[in-house]
C-alpha angles and dihedrals in degrees: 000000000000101000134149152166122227118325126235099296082097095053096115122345096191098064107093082196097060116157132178136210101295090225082058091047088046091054091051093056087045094052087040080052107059090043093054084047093043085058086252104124123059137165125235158155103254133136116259140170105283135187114220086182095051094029093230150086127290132215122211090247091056093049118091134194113219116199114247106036116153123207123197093231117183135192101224134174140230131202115244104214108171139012130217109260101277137133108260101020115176097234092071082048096045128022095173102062134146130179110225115211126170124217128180080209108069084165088069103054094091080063099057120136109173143335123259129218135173114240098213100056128071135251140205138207096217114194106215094230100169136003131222094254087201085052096053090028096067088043095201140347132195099287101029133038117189114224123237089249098078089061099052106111084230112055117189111247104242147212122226134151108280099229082064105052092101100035079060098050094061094048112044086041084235136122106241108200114196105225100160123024111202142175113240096239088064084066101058116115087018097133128199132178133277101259084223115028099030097238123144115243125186132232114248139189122252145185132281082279087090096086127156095230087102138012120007106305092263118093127221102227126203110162095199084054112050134027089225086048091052094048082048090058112045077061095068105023093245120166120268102238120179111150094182128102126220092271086053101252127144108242129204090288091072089060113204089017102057122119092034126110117248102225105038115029099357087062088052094046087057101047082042092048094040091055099047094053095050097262112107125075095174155012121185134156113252127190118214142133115294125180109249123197100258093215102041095034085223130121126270138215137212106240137163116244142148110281148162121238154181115222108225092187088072091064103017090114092048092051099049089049089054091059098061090050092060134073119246124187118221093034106223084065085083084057095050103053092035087064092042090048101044086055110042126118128216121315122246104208104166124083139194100234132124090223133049132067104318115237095245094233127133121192131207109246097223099036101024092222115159117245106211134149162130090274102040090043096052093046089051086042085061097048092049095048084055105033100019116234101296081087093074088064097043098037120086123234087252092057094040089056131088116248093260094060100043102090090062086041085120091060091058139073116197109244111253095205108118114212103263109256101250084060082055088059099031093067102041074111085084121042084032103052115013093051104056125066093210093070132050128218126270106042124234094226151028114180125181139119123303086256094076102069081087091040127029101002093050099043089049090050087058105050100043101046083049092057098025121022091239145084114254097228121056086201129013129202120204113190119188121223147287124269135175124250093281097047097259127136116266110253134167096220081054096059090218102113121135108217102206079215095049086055088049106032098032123234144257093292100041085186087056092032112024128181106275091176118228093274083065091055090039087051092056090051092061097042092064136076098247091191092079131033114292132198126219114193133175082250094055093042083059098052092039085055097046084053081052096051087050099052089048091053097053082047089052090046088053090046096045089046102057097045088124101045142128136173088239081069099060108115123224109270087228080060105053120103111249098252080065090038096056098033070056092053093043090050091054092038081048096049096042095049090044086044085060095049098054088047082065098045084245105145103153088070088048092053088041095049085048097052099053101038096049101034097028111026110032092033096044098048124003096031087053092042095042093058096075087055098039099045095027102038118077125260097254099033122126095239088052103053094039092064097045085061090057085048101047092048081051087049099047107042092036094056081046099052090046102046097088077053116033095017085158093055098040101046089052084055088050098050093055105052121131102219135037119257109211118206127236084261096059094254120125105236106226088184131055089226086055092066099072112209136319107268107227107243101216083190084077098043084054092096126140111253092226087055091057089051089053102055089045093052074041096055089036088054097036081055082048098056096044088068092052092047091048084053088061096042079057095049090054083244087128141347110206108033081243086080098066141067123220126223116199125194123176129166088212103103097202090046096044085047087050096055094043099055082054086055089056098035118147095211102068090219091062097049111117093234090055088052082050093039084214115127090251152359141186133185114223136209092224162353101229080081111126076225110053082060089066099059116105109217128045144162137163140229159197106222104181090331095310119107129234140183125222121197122176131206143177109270120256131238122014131316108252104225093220093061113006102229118124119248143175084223091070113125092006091120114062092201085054102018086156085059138089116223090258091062094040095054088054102050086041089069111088108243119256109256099255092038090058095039088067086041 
């Protein structure tokens, strides 16, 4: 299976210097390379995240949203100074008339273009008749501060979106009275002019992003500073305004903002600005989400700038069409990066950092023009798969060019732009999977956090359907994320943090942090969900080793069981009693449903099946059986040996089904076996790994359906009968359950025959009292027996919605001392007469040779 997670890009993010393997870095320019040559990059002026703290580009994978970021958001207005030619225009109506628009980016507004509505919804010119006098009396308070506006003896009537009229009116302390309803699309071409430059701007129409959950239902649009505003604008052909430099800074083009910082004291000259010239109702703080820089923990800003980019609406179709085609576990993974990808805008693939893979561009020092193609990127392909990329940076243009272009070396500048990193990861396809022989394309598996349908797995989506017209992952795993014991984050400062060494190797205190060894930490993961977050604790780890100790002690009882066992021994399936035939039946039902499971990356319900059938099945009830046949019967006896076959199928499939989880374990158990397993293909497997899995045999699934019924009435009753017995333990009747007889009674008629014929049964594992493991036991035709009167302890049952009644005993005849069950045959042998026939019949046969020699 050829699978991974993301390739060396991550090797070591503080290392300006970072470089990667030059035949990686070869592949990226080569993936790079056939998009350019598909029409898929471009360069272009658009706005992007960008990182004022860090000077570059941001892609959304990189951004974060930190809980707790306030924005100085503000309600401001601007002056409508003309209408489009219609009857009935507001302007005749009302001279006075503003457009109120909110914005969290004060900073931006210098940059406004236009004002957004949405066509569908309505809008109202609201006249401002009386204001709250608590509210303009107190000014401003922490979190609001009035505008001077409010307080102008001729406030501008104002259009607003008329579901918000109310919402408004709380908010700004003022009566807002509705004189003129009107339908968006009737605004569109109104203009007003620029509250700072005195321009006129239109009002445009925008997308289903206008909503009245927040602001005023008109959006303040800027297209060098939003992606929906750019959208907006190319609309509409609007300017791309963006008066701010990469250390976010207003430049001159910002006028009497320039030199200030955007989002320190630029935002405050704005809001300053906006109040003394009559156009702001309202600041307030706001808390909302905001993108941070991942790296640099500081906040971003939207922001037009020369890029590079991929257009994703070339292949969009392609992609999503990809994603159907591919596995994803959990299920709803396929949901989630559908949406992401349907929606996704233009991919900004160049950076401004001095390390990374270069973007193999050279521009023309008079035109600009890019210089980009086949021939220059496969010449600059060659040099990095032989130098690495810092060649790029030593190497002179000359040098970087192919032969035909060196003579015109002196007319070009190599780009500075470095591949965005998530182009670094996206393509490890490439370099991964396509260059070595060993592995095939696509992969089988990606496997990374839920964060990374937005990241890796994305990015890798992208590139690969753009080169190659597939996705490069046939299936892809996405696991959540690692809590304490009581669900919160891990955090140093916290002091809550789980070393996986620590779990392996023991701590300090080795009392406090023992050495659980690296199977028990496998064992946990396995135990969990992965598709959601999981939390490991000191107090889980103690109950996942005590599961462990448990496994590994059913695995000890089938080893040292079989000590004496051979192949030769194994006795014919036709011949097993049907206690081995059905514990058979259970094993292969147990392997093809955990096969499945490990076939869906479950492994919670592997750990869960495994669980209840070792610890619970087989200890609980055929271990415990098993134990009369296997330490009473003699060495060479059919009943013995018949029931070691059961146990060495067990042995041999359950070490196998728990190796990918518990390899340590398994392989000590393989190891110590006492006999050779020999493969299909007539090899002697030395290592567990070398066994390949078990092969179903359909042969022990063929069971009858009414025979499975059968042996689950037979475990329900076997559980009924145990807290009788118990009952009878507590009354002082009996102490081992050896020391009882059990009477059963059902009015069933098939269920009362079925028991009966194991009563009667010729082969001794089957009989009903060895399934018991009580002394005796008799079914009886009714309870209106004198007798049955007689008998001490009683309950009663629903076995599968039949009743039964349960009566216990004391056992009859005398306890054999070999093997401590009561019998009638006690004493009937004058050379044993401390022994039950059984017993007799065992020690009577002479001893094999070697058996007798260690005798």
């Amino acid at each position: 299976m050829s699978s991974f997670k993301r390739y060396g890009v991550w090797a070591d993010w503080s290392n300006p210097y970072l470089t990667l393997d030059p035949e990686y870095e070869a592949a990226q320019i080569e993936v790079f390379g056939e998009m350019v040559l598909k029409g898929y990059i471009y360069r272009g002026r658009k706005p992007v995240h960008w990182s004022p703290s860090s000077q570059t580009a941001l892609a959304e994978a990189e951004l974060e949203y930190p809980e707790g970021h306030v924005s100085r958001s503000i309600y401001a207005v601007f002056r409508v100074v003309s209408a489009p030619l219609v009857p009935n225009d507001l302007l005749h109506e009302f001279p006075n008339l503003c457009i109120a628009v909110w914005t969290t980016t004060p900073w931006t507004i210098p940059a406004n273009a236009a004002v957004a509505i949405n066509p569908k919804l309505e809008y109202a010119v609201v006249e401002v008749e009386s204001l709250d006098e608590c509210a303009s009396s107190s000014g401003e308070n922490r979190k609001k501060k009035f505008g001077n506006i409010l307080k102008d003896e001729k406030i501008p009537c104002l259009i607003v979106a008329s579901e918000l009229v109310s919402r408004l009116e709380a908010k700004w302390g003022v009566k807002l009275v509705i004189k003129r309803r009107v339908l968006g699309s009737d605004l569109e071409n109104y203009r007003y002019i620029h509250p700072v430059d005195n321009r006129e701007c239109p009002v445009v129409v925008g997308g289903d992003y206008i909503t009245t959950e927040t602001g005023t239902g008109l959006v303040h649009t800027a297209p060098g500073h939003g992606q929906e505003d750019y959208v907006t604008g190319q609309k509409y052909g609007l300017p791309i305004l963006s008066p701010v430099d990469e250390h976010g800074i207003f430049t001159e083009e910002a006028g009497q903002f320039s030199g200030l910082d955007v989002l320190g004291e630029g935002n405050t000259a704005v809001v300053k600005y906006l109040d003394e010239n009559l156009s702001l109702i309202l600041e307030e703080s706001y808390e909302h989400k905001y993108p941070y820089d991942w790296r640099t923990k500081k906040p971003t800003i939207f922001r037009a700038t020369e890029q590079w980019f991929a257009s994703v609406e070339g292949f969009r179709d392609a992609a999503m069409g990809a994603i159907g085609h591919v596995k994803w576990v959990p299920a709803q993974g396929e949901n989630r990066i559908s949406a992401m990808t349907s929606n996704r805008s233009d991919w900004c693939i160049s950076r401004q950092r001095t390390w990374g893979v270069p973007i193999p561009v050279f521009y023309h020092l008079q035109s600009r023009e890019p210089l980009m193609n086949k021939e220059t990127i496969n010449h600059v392909k060659s040099i990095i798969a032989q130098k690495g990329s810092d060649a790029w940076w030593y190497m002179t243009v000359e040098d970087l060019l192919p032969t035909k272009y060196r003579d015109r070396a002196a007319e070009y500048e190599k780009g500075t732009d470095t591949m965005d990193v998530w182009f670094d990861s996206g393509s490890s396809w490439a370099s991964v999977l396509r260059k070595r022989d060993c592995l095939s394309f696509p992969a089988d598996l990606y496997l990374e956090g839920t964060d990374q349908h937005r990241g890796w797995f994305q990015s890798s989506l992208l590139t690969s359907v753009a080169t190659t017209g597939k996705a490069p992952y046939s299936s892809v795993i996405t696991h959540g994320f690692v809590l304490d014991e009581k669900g919160l984050k891990m955090s140093k400062s916290l002091g809550n943090v789980v070393d996986p060494r620590s779990v392996i190797e023991g701590g300090k205190n080795q009392k406090e942090s023992p050495a659980y060894g690296a199977d028990v930490l496998r064992l946990w993961v396995s135990s969990v969900d992965y598709t959601g977050d999981v939390m490991i604790g000191s107090q889980i780890l103690r109950q996942m080793s005590e599961i462990y100790r448990k496994l590994r002690g059913s695995l000890r009882y089938l080893l040292a069981n079989l000590h004496d066992w051979k192949a030769d021994y194994t006795v014919s399936y036709h011949q097993l009693p049907r206690i081995d035939k059905h514990a058979l039946y259970q094993l292969e039902n147990v392997v093809k449903t955990i096969q499945g499971n490990y076939e869906n990356y479950q492994f919670f319900k592997i750990f869960q099946i495994l669980q209840r059938f070792v610890i619970v099945d087989l200890s609980n009830f055929y271990f415990d059986v098993a134990k009369d046949r296997l330490y009473v019967g003699g060495s060479t006896s059919y009943t013995r040996r018949s029931c070691q076959t059961v146990l060495a199928a067990h042995l041999l499939s359950i070490v196998r089904l728990i190796a990918p989880i518990l390899p340590h374990l398994s392989e000590d158990v393989w190891q110590n076996l006492p006999f050779q397993y020999t493969t299909e293909y007539g090899s002697v497997a030395k290592y567990v790994f070398e066994a390949k899995w078990p092969a179903l045999n359909e042969k022990w699934l063929d069971i009858p359906v009414e025979e499975i019924e059968f042996w689950g009435k037979i475990l329900e009753l076997r559980t009924e009968v145990n807290r009788v017995l118990e009952v009878a333990r507590t009354g002082k009747l009996i102490g081992a359950s050896l020391d009882a007889k059990v009477y059963i009674y059902s009015s069933d008629a098939s269920l009362a025959s079925q028991l009966s014929e194991l009563c009667e049964a010729t082969t001794d594992a089957d009989t009903l009292h060895r399934l018991f493991i009580t002394s005796q036991a008799e079914i009886i035709p009714s309870l209106d027996d004198e007798n049955v009167k007689n008998i001490p302890y009683s309950g009663e049952c629903l076995i599968q919605g039949t009743k039964v009644w349960i009566g216990v005993s004391r056992a009859t005849g005398s306890k054999c001392e070999r093997c401590w069950n009561y019998s009638e045959q006690v004493g009937s042998v004058s050379d044993h007469p401390t022994l039950c026939g059984r017993c007799y019949s065992v020690i009577a046969v002479p001893m094999p040779p070697e058996v007798a020699a260690v005798s």
